[in-house]
C-alpha positions as CSV (number, residue, x, y, z in Angstrom):
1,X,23.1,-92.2,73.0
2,X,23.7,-91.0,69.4
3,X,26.1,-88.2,70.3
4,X,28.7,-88.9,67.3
5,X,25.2,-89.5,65.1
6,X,26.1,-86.1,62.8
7,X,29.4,-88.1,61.3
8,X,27.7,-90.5,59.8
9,X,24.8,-87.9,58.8
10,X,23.5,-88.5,54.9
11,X,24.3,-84.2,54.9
12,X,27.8,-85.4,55.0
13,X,29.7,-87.0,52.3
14,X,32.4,-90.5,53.4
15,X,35.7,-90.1,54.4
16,X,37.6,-90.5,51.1
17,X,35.7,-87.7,49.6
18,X,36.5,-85.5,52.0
19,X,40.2,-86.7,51.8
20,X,40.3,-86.3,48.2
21,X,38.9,-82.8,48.8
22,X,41.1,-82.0,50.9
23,X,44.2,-83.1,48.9
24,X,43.1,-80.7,45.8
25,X,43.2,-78.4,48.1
26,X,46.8,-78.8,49.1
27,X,47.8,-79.4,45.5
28,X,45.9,-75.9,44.8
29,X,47.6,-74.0,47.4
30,X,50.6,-75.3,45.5
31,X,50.7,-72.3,43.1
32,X,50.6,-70.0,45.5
33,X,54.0,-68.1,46.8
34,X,56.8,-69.4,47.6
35,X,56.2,-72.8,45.6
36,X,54.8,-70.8,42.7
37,X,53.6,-74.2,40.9
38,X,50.7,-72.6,39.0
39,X,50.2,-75.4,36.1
40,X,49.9,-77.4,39.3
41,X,47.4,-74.8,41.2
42,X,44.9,-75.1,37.9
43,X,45.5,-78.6,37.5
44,X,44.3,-79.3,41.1
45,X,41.7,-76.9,41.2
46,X,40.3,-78.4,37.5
47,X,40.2,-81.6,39.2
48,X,38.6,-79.6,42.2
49,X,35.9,-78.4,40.5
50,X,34.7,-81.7,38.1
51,X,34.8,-83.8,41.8
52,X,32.4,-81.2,43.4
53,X,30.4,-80.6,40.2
54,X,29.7,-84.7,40.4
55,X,28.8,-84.4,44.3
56,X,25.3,-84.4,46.2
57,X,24.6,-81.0,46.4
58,X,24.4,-81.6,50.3
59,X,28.1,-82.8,49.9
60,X,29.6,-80.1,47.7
61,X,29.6,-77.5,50.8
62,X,31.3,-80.3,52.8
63,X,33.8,-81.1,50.3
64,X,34.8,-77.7,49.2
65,X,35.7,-76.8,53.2
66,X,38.2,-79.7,53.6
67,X,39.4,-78.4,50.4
68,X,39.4,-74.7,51.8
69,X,41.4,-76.7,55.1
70,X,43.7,-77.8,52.8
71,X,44.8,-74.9,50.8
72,X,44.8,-73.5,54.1
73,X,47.6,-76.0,55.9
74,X,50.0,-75.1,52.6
75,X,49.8,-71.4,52.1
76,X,49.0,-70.2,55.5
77,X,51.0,-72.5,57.8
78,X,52.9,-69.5,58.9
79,X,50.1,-67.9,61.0
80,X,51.8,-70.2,63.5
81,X,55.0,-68.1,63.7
82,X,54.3,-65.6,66.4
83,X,53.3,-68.1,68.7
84,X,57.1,-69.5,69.0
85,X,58.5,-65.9,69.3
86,X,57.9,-67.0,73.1
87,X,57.2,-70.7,72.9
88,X,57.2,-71.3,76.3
89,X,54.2,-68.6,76.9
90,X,52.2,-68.8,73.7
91,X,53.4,-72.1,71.5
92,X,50.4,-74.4,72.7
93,X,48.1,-71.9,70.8
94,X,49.9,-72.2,67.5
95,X,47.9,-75.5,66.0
96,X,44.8,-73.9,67.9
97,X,45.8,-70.8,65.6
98,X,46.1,-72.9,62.5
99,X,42.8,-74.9,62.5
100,X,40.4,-71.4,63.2
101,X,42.1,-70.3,60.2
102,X,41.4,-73.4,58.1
103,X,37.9,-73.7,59.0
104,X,37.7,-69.9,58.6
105,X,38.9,-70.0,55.1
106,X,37.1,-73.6,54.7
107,X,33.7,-71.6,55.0
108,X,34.3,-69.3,53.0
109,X,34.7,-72.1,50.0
110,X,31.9,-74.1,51.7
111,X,29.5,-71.4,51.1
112,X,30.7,-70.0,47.4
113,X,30.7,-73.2,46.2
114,X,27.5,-74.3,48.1
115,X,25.4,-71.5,46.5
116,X,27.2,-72.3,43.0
117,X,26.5,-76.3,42.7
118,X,23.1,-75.1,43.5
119,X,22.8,-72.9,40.2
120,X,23.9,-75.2,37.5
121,X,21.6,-77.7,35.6
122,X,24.5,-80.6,35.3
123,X,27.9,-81.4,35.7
124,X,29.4,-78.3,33.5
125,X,27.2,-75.7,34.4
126,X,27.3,-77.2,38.2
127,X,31.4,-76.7,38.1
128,X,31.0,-73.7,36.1
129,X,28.6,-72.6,39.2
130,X,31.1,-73.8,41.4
131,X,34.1,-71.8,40.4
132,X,31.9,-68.4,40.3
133,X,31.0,-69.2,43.7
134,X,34.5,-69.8,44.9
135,X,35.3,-66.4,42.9
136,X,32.6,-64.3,45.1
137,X,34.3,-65.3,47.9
138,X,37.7,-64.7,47.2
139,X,35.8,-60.5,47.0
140,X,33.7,-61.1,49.7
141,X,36.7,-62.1,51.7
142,X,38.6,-59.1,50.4
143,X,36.1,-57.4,52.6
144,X,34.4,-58.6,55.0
145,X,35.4,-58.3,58.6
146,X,37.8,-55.6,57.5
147,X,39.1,-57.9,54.9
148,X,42.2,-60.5,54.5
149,X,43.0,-60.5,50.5
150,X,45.8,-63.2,51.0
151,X,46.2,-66.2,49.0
152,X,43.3,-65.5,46.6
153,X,42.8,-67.8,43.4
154,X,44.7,-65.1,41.5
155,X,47.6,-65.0,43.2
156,X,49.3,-68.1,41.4
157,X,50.2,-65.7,38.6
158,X,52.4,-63.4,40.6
159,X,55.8,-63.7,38.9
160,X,54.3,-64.7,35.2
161,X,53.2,-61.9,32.8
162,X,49.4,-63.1,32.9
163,X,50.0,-60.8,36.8
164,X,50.2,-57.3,34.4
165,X,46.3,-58.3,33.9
166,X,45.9,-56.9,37.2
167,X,46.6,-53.3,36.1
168,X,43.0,-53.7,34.3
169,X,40.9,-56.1,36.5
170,X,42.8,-56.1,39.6
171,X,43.6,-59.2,41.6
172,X,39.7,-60.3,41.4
173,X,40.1,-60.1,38.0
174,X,42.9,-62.7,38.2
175,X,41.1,-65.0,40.0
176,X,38.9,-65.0,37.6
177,X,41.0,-65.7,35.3
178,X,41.7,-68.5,37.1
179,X,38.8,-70.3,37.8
180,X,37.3,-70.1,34.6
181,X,40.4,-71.8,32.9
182,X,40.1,-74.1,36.0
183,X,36.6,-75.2,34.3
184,X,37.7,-76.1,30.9
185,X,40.2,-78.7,32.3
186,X,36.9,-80.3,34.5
187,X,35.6,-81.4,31.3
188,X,38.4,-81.7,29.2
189,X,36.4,-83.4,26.4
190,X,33.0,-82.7,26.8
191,X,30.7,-81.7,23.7
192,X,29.7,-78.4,22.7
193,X,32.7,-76.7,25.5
194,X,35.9,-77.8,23.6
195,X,35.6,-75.0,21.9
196,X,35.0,-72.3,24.4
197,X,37.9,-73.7,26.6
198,X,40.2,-73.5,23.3
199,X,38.5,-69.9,23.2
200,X,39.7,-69.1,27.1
201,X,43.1,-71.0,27.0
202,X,43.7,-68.8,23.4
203,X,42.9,-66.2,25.5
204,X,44.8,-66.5,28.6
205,X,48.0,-67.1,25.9
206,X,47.4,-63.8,24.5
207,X,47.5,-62.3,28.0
208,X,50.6,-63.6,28.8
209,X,51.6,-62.5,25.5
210,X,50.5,-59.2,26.2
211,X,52.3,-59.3,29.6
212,X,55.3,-60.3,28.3
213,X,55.3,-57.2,26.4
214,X,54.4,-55.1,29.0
215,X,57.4,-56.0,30.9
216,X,59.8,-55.5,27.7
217,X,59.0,-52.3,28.3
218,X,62.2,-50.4,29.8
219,X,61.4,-48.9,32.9
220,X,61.4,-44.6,32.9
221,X,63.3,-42.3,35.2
222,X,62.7,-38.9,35.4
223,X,65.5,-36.5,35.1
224,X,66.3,-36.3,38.9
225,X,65.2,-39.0,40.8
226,X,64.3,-39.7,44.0
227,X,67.5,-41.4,46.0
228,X,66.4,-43.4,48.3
229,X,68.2,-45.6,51.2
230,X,66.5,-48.4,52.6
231,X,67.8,-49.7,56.0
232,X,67.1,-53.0,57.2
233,X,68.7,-54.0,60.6
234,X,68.4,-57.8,60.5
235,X,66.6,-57.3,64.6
236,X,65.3,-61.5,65.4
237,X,61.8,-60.9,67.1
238,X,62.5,-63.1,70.3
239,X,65.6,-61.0,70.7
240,X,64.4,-57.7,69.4
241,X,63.0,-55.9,72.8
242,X,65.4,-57.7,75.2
243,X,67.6,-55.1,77.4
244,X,70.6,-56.1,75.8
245,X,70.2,-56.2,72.2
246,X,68.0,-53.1,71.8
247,X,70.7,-50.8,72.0
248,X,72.6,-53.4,69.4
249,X,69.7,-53.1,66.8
250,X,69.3,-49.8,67.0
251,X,73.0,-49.0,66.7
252,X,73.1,-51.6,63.5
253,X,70.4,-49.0,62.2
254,X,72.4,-45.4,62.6
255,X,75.3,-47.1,61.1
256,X,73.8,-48.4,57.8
257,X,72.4,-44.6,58.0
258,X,75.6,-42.7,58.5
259,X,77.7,-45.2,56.1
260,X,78.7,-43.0,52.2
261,X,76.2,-42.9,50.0
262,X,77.4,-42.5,46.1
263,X,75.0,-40.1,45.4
264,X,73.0,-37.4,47.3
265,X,70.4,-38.9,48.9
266,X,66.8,-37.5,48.9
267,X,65.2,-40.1,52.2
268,X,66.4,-43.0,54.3
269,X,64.1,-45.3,55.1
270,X,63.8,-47.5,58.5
271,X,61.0,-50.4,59.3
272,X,58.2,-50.8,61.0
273,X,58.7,-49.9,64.9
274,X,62.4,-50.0,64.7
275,X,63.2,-47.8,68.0
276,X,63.2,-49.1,71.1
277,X,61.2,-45.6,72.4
278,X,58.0,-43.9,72.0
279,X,57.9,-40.8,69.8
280,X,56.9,-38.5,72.2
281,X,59.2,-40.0,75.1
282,X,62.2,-40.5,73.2
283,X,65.3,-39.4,75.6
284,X,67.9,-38.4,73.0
285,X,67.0,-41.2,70.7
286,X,65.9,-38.7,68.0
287,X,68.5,-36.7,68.3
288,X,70.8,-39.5,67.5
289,X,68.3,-41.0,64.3
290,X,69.1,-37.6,63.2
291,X,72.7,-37.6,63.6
292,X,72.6,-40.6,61.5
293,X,71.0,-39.1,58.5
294,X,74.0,-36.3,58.1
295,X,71.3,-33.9,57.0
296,X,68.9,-36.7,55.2
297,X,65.6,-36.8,55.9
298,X,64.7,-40.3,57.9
299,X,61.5,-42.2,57.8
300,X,61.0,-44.6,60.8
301,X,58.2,-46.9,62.3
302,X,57.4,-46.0,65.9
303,X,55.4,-46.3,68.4
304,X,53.7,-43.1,69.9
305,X,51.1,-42.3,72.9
306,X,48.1,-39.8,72.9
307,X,46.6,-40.0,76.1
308,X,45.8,-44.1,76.6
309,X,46.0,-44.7,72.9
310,X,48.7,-46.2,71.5
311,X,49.6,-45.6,67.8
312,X,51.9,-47.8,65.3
313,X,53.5,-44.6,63.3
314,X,55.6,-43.8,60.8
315,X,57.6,-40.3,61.5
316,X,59.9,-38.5,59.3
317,X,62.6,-36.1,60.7
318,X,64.8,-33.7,59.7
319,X,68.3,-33.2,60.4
320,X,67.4,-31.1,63.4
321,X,65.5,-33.9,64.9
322,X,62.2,-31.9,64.1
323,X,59.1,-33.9,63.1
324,X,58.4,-33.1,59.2
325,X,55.0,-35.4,58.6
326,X,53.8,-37.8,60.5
327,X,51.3,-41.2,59.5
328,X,49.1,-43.4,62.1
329,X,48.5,-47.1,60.9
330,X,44.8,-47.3,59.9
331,X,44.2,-50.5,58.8
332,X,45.2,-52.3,61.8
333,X,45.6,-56.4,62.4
334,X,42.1,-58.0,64.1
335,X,43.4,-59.7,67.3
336,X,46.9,-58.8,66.6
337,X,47.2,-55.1,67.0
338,X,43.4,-54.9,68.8
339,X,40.6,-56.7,69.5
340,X,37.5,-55.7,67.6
341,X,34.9,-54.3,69.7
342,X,37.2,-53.8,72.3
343,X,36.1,-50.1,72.7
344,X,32.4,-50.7,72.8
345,X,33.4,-53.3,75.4
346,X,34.8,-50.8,77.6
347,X,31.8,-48.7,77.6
348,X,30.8,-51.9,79.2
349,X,32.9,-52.5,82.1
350,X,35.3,-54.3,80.5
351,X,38.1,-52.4,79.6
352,X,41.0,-55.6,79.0
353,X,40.5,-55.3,75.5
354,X,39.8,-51.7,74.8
355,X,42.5,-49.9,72.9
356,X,41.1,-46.9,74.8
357,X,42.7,-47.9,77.5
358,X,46.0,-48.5,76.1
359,X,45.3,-52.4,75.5
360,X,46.2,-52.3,72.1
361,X,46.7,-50.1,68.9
362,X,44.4,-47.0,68.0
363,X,43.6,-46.7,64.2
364,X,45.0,-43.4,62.8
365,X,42.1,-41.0,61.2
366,X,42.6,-41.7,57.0
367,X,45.0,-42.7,54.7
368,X,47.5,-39.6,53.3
369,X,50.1,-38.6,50.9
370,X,53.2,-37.0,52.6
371,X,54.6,-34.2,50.5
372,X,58.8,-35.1,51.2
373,X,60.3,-32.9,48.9
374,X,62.8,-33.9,46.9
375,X,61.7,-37.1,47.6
376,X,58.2,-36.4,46.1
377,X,54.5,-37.2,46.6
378,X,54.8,-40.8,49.1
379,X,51.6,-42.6,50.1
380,X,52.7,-44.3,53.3
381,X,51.6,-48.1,54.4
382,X,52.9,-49.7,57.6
383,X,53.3,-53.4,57.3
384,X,49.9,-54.6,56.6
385,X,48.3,-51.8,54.9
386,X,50.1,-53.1,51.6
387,X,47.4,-56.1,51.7
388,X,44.6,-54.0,50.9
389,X,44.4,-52.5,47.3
390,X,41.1,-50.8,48.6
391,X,43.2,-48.6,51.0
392,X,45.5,-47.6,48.5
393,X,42.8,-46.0,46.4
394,X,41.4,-44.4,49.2
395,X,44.1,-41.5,49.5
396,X,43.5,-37.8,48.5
397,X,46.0,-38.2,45.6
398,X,48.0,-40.2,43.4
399,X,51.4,-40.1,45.2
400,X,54.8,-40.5,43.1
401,X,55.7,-43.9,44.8
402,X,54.7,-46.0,47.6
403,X,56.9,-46.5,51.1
404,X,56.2,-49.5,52.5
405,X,57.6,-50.4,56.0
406,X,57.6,-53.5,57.7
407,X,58.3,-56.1,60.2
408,X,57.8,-59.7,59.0
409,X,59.9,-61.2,61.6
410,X,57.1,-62.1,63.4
411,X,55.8,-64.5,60.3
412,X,59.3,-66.7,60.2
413,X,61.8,-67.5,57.0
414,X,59.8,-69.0,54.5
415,X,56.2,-68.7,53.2
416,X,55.1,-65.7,55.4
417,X,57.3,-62.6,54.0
418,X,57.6,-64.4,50.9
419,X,53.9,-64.2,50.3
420,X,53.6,-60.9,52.2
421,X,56.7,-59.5,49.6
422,X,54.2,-61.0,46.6
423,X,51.3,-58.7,47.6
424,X,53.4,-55.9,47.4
425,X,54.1,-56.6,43.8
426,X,50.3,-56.9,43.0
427,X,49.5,-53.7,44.4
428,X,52.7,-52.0,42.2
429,X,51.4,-53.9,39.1
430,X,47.6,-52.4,40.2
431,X,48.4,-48.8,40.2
432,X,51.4,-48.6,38.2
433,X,53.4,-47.1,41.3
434,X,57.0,-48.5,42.0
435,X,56.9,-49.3,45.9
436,X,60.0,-48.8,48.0
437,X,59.7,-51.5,51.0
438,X,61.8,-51.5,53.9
439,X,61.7,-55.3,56.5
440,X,62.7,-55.4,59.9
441,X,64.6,-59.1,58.9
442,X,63.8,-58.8,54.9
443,X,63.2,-58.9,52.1
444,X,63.8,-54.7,51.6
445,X,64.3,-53.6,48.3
446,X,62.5,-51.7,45.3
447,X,59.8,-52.5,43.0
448,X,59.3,-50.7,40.1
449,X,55.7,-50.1,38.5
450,X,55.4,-53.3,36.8
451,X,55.8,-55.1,39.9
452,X,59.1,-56.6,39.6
453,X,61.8,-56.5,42.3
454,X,64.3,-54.5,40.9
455,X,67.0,-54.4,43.5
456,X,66.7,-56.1,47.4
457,X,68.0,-56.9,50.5
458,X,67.7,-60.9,51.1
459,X,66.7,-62.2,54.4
460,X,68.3,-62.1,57.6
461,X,71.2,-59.9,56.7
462,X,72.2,-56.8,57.6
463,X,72.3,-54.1,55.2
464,X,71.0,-51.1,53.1
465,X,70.2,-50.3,49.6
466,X,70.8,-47.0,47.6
467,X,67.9,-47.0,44.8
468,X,66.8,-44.2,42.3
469,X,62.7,-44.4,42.5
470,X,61.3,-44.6,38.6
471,X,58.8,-43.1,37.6
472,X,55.2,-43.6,38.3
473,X,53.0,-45.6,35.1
474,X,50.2,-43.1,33.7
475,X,47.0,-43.7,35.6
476,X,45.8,-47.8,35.1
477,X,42.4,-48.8,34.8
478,X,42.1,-50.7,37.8
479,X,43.2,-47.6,39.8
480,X,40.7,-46.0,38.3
481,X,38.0,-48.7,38.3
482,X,38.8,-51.0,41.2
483,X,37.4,-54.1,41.7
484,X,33.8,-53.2,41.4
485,X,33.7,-54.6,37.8
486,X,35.3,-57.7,38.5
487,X,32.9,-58.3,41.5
488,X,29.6,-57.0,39.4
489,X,30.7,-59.7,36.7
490,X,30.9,-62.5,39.1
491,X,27.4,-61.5,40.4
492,X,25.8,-61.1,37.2
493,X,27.0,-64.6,36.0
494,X,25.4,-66.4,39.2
495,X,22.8,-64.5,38.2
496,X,22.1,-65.3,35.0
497,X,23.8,-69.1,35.5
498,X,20.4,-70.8,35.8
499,X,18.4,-69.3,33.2
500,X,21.1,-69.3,30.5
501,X,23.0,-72.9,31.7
502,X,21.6,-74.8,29.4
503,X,23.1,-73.1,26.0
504,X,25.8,-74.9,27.0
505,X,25.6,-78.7,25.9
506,X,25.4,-80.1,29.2
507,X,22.9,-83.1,30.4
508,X,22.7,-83.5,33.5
509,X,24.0,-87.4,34.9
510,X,22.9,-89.3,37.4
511,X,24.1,-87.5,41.0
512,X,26.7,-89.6,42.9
């Protein structure tokens, strides 16, 4: 019986290309927060794309998914985390966890690059076919399945100046960016594209040039502005809910309220479900969150019920304890805050998954802008929400700043809130909006418009931060535009890769 026959299928490239793959697809992942290596990220992903663009077309799909594995085991190794908040329930998961996401992401590339090796007339136009494949997917994953923009190709610039490029094209446009300088170091040498990679690396200098400028620009206040306290209450997930640290977290969080402020403050800002009671059956908890504020305004993540559905809020209260605006979580977490489906499920007979019934979170209706006052025009996102630059652009109005608020405890110490800190800056640099981010464990702290953390809270500590908000950017292209030029490009070039491939000096060699 042939039942291992498919591994040693012709459809499949041997074991050392598949190895190789992979490793370019660790040393890609590389660039990508907290390591931050970018020359590395393009080097690898230059070396990436000349290996596929010299593959069997059958191979190149199978190549390009151990390298989308690979990137995979370096950036996203933290999905693991919230298995070992209970280890002794959920840890056996956690490698189960890791390799769905690999070969989720590993698909992705599989099928971008699959389609792009497929377009090109040789090895230049094949890699060149190969990186606007990978781009696609990079938007198609921004998307699909409600979307999960994390660790795109453009992400390796977060931190340089070439990341102010996003306040035209967006992170899309980054990517790119990215791949298409990733294509000039495939061929290094070749005839007839020496000078269009001078062109694009001339380019790319100038960008960073540009950047550079761009963040040589002092940042504006306006003449009164917002004062803003962020709280962040150091609360360890595994130890967060227990009976007897509960009340210690949420005593840590009315003291860093009540402590002197230097100047008057306008808001004080809590994380993501930092009270251990529902909204609307909160004893005298809100009484005491008021207390806190000595007349402040407080905005805090909570839980609240309606019925059977469960909601993760934010509230903001007074300093009568009366609810001033309130925010449900719309974009929520697949299979972490529901289970998609769950609903229709219900309908039925099987109700486990149905957030309808309580098993799980309920999305809220649409994204807002909360009118605070003194504090000004704030477009709310809880935790995950900040991912999405989609979302963003989907409220009624340009708000004055963004509140962020957050619990990254659940994704551990290292990569996790790191990279989930990172997106944060992107979407600041996008719309030209400073972003005030409170964490449950860290990192908390202010980012002004051009997406550089101005003042923070590290993690695991205890602690709050007095910040004046800056003021907002004028209007940026990409909030205007979004990423519908940036994808239209990418589509147009696949498009036209075929028929127009051979302009570039490129013969096509012998397949291997």
């Amino acid at each position: 019986m042939r039942i291992f026959g498919f591994m040693r299928s012709p459809a499949r490239p041997v074991w050392n290309v598949l190895g190789l793959a992979f490793l370019a697809g660790c040393g890609i992942g590389l660039g990508q927060v907290p390591v931050s290596l970018w020359p590395v990220a393009i080097l690898a992903l230059g070396l990436l794309l000349r290996f596929l663009s010299r593959q069997r077309p059958a191979h190149v799909a199978w190549a390009a998914f151990m390298a989308g594995v690979g990137h995979t085991c370096v950036t996203m190794y933290w999905i693991t985390e919230p298995f070992f908040v209970e280890p002794e329930v959920f840890g056996w998961m956690a490698p189960f966890a890791l390799a769905l996401m690999g070969a989720g992401f590993g698909a992705f590339w599989a099928a971008g690059a699959g389609l792009g090796a497929r377009l090109g007339h040789g090895p230049v136009t094949r890699a060149l076919g190969i990186a606007l494949g990978l781009g696609l997917t990079d938007a198609i994953r921004s998307y699909a399945f409600t979307g999960f923009p994390w660790v795109l190709f453009g992400h390796i610039w977060i931190g340089t100046p070439v990341a102010q490029l996003a306040s035209l094209t967006g992170q899309l446009g980054l990517s790119c960016v990215t791949l298409l300088l990733a294509v000039t170091l495939s061929f290094p040498g070749r005839k007839g594209g020496l000078g269009a990679g001078l062109c694009l690396w001339l380019g790319a200098a100038a960008i960073w040039g540009w950047g550079q400028a761009r963040l040589a620009t002092p940042v504006d206040y306006p003449a009164r502005p917002a004062e803003i306290r962020i709280v962040q209450p150091n609360a360890e997930q595994k130890l967060k809910w227990l009976p007897k640290y509960r009340a210690l977290f949420f005593q840590r969080l009315l003291d860093e309220s009540s402590a002197p402020a230097k100047t008057p403050l306008d808001l004080i800002v809590w994380p993501e479900t930092s009270v251990p009671f529902l909204l609307n059956w909160p004893g005298d908890g809100l009484e005491m969150v008021a207390q806190s504020g000595k007349g402040v305004p407080i905005a805090l993540g909570i839980q609240r019920s309606d019925g059977d559905r469960y909601y993760n809020s934010l509230a903001v209260l007074d300093g009568q304890a009366r609810i001033t605006a309130l925010y449900d979580k719309v974009h929520l977490v697949p299979f972490g805050e529901y289970i998609p489906f769950g609903d229709a499920l219900a309908k039925l007979g099987i109700s486990a998954f149905a957030a309808q019934e309580g098993n799980g979170y309920s999305a809220g209706r649409a994204e807002t802008v909360l009118d605070l006052g003194p504090a000004g025009q704030v477009q709310p996102l809880i935790c995950y929400e900040a991912v999405f630059p989609q979302d963003i652009r989907h409220a009624p109005e340009r708000p004055d700043w963004i509140m962020q608020i957050t619990n990254d405890a659940w994704f551990g110490q290292l990569s996790g809130p790191r990279q989930h800190l990172s997106l944060s800056q992107m979407r600041a640099i996008e719309f030209g909006l400073p972003v005030v981010r409170a964490a449950n464990t860290g990192i908390s702290g202010l980012i002004d418009p051009y997406g550089r953390l101005r003042e923070r809270i590290g993690m695991n500590r205890e602690g709050h931060l007095d910040v004046a908000v800056p003021k907002a950017l004028p209007v940026t292209v990409y909030a205007r535009l979004g990423d519908w030029p940036s994808i239209t490009a990418m589509l147009v070039a696949l498009l036209l890769l075929r028929g127009f491939g051979l302009i570039i000096v490129d013969r096509p060699r012998a397949e291997v």
